[in-house]
C-alpha positions as CSV (number, residue, x, y, z in Angstrom):
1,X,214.4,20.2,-46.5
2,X,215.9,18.7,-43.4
3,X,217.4,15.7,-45.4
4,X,218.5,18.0,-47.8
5,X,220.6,20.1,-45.2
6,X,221.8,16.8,-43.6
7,X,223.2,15.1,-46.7
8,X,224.9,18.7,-48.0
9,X,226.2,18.7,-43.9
10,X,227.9,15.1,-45.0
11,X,228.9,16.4,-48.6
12,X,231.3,18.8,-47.0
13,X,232.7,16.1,-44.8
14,X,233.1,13.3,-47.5
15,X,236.5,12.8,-49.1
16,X,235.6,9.3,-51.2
17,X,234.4,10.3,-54.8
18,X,231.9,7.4,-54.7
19,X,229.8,8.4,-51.2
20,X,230.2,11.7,-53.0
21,X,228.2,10.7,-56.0
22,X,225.7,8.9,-54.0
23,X,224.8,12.2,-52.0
24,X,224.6,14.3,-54.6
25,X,222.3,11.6,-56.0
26,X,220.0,11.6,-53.0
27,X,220.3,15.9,-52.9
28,X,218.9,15.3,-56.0
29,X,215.8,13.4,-55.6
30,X,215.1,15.2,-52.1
31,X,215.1,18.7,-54.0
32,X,212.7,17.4,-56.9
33,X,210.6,16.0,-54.4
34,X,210.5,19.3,-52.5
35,X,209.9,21.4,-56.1
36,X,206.9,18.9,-56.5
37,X,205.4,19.9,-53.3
38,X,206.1,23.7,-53.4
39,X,204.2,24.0,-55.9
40,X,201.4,21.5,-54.9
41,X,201.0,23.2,-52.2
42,X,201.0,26.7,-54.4
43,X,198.2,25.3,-56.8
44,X,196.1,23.8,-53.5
45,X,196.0,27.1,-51.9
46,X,195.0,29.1,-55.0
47,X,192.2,26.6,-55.5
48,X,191.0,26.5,-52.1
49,X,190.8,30.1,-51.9
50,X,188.7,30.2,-55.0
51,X,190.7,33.2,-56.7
52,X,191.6,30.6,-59.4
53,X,189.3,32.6,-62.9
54,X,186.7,29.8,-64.2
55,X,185.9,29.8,-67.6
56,X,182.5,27.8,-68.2
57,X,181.6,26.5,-71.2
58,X,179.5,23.6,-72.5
59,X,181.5,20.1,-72.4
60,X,181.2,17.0,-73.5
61,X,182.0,15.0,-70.8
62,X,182.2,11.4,-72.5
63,X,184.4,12.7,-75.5
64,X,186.7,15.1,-72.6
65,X,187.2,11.6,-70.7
66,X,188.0,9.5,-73.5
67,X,190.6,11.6,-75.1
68,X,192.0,11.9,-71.6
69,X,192.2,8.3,-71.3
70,X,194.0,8.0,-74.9
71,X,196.9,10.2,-74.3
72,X,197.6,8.3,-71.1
73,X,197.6,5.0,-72.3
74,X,201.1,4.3,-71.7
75,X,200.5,4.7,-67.9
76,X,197.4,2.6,-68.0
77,X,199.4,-0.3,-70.0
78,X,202.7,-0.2,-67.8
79,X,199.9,-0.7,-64.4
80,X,197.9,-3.1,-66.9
81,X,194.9,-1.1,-65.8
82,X,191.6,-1.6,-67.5
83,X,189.3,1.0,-67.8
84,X,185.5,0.6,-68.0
85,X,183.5,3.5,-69.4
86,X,179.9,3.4,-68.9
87,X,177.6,6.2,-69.9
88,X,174.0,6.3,-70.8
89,X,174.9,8.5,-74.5
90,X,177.3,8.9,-76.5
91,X,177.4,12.6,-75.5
92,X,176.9,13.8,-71.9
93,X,177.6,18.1,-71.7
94,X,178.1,19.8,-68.7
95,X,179.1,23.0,-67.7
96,X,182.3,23.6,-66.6
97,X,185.9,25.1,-66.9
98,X,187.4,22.5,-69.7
99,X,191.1,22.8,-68.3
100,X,190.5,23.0,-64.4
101,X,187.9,20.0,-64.9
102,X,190.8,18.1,-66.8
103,X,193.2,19.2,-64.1
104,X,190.9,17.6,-61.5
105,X,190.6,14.3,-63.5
106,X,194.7,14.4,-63.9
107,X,195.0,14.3,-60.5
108,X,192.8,11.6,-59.7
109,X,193.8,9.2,-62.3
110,X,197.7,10.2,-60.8
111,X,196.2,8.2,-57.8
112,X,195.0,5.4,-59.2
113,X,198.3,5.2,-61.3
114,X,199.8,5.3,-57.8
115,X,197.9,3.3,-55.7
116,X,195.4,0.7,-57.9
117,X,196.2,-3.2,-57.8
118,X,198.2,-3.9,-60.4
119,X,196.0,-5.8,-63.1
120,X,192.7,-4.3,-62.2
121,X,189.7,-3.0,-63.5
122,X,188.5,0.8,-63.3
123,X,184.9,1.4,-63.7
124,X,184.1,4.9,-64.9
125,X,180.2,5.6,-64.6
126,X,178.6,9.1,-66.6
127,X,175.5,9.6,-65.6
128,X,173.0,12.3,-66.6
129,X,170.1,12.6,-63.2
130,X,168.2,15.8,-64.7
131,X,170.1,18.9,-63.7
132,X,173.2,17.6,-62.9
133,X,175.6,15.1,-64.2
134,X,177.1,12.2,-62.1
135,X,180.8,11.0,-62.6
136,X,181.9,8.0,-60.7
137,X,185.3,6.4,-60.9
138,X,185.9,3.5,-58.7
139,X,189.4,1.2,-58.2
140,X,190.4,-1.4,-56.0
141,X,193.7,0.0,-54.0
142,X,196.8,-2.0,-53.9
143,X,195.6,-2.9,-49.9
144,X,193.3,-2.5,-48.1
145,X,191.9,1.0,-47.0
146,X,190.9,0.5,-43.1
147,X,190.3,4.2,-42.7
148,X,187.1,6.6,-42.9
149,X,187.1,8.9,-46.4
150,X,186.8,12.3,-43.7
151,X,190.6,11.0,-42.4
152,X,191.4,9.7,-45.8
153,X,191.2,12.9,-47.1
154,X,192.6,15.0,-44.1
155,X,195.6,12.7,-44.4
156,X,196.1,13.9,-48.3
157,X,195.4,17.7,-46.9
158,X,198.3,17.3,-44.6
159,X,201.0,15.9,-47.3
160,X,201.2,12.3,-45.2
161,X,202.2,10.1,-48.5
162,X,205.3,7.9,-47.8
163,X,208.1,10.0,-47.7
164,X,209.6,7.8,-50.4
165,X,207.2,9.1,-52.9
166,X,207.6,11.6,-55.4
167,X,204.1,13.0,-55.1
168,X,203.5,15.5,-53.0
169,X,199.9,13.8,-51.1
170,X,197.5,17.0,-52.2
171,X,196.2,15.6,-55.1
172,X,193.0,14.5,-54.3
173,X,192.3,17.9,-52.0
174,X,193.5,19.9,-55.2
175,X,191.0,18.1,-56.9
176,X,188.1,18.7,-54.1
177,X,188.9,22.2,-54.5
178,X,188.9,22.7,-58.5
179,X,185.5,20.7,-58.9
180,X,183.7,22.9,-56.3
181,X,185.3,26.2,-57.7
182,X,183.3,24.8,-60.9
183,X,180.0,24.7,-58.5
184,X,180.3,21.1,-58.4
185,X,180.2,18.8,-55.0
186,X,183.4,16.0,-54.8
187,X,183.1,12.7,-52.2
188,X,185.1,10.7,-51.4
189,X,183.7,6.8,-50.7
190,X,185.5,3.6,-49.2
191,X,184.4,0.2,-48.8
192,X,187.5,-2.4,-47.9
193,X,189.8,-2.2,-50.5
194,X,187.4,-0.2,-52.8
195,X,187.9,3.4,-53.2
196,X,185.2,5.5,-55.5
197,X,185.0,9.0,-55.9
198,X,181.8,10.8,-56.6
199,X,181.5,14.3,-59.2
200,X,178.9,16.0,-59.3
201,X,178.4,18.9,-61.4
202,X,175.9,21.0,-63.6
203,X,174.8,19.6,-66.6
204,X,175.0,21.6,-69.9
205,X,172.5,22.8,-72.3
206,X,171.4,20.7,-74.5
207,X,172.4,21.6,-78.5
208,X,169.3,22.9,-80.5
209,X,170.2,20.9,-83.5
């Protein structure tokens, strides 16, 4: 907001039609970049406060991942990501809130589009441990990651992505907060330059057939 009111201060000032058109340019990606947090910050405080309605119903996780992962293909091919999906079945359900769960995953995939090397691998593990269902999605960041996941986190809480960014720095604490409205738990780990965040969350009924 504060660049925004300085380069409209200048705008007024400025007779030459070409520093004109450069203001107006950078008003322009300032204000988007503020619309893009307003309403981060909107959807972080409605899940946080756990008024968001959850609708469960009975998932399947590996189909709900792989889908995801084929309508984003065009960001995984311009990164030249590879993604690894492991899962012990071909079908893993869980219960869960189809579009907030997907939400979740959006966001976390929007950081490793962000923030994975260039070129790398990303392992996606499903795995069902009796009453719950493990997801596991592990990168290795662009450098290297010399901080603790509790600051790590607190740093996304507080908006602190470079300034030149056009995300807004909440979407991993939206994320926190959508899995555990879901009655699900959400870590964060960090080893070096390798980033992994744990899901857990309850595992569905099995089908009768």
């Amino acid at each position: 907001m504060t660049s925004i009111i300085t380069y409209v201060d200048l705008l007024k000032q400025e007779r030459d039609q070409t520093k004109i058109e450069g203001y107006l340019e950078i008003i322009d990606q300032k204000s988007q970049r503020l619309k893009v947090l307003t309403e981060n910050l909107f959807e972080a405080a409605k899940a946080s406060s756990g008024t968001i309605p959850v609708n469960f119903e009975t998932i399947d996780l590996v189909s709900l991942i792989t889908q995801g992962l084929g309508e984003l293909d065009d960001k995984i091919q311009e990164r030249k990501l590879e993604f690894k999906l492991s899962n012990p079945n071909d079908k893993v359900t869980i219960k869960a809130d189809g579009k907030l769960l997907w939400r979740a995953l959006e966001n976390l995939l929007s950081n490793i589009f962000k923030y994975a090397l260039e070129g790398s691998r990303v392992y996606v593990d499903i795995l069902d441990i009796g009453t719950e269902v493990t997801l596991t999605i592990k990168n290795i960041s662009a450098y290297e990651l010399n901080i603790s996941s509790d600051e790590l986190m607190e740093r996304f809480k507080r908006g602190d992505e470079s300034r030149s960014s056009q995300g807004s720095g909440l979407g991993l604490s939206i994320a926190k907060s959508l899995i555990e409205i879901q009655k699900g738990s959400f870590n964060i780990e960090i080893d070096g330059d390798l980033f992994k965040v744990v899901i857990r969350l309850i595992k569905g009924e099995r089908s009768s057939n």
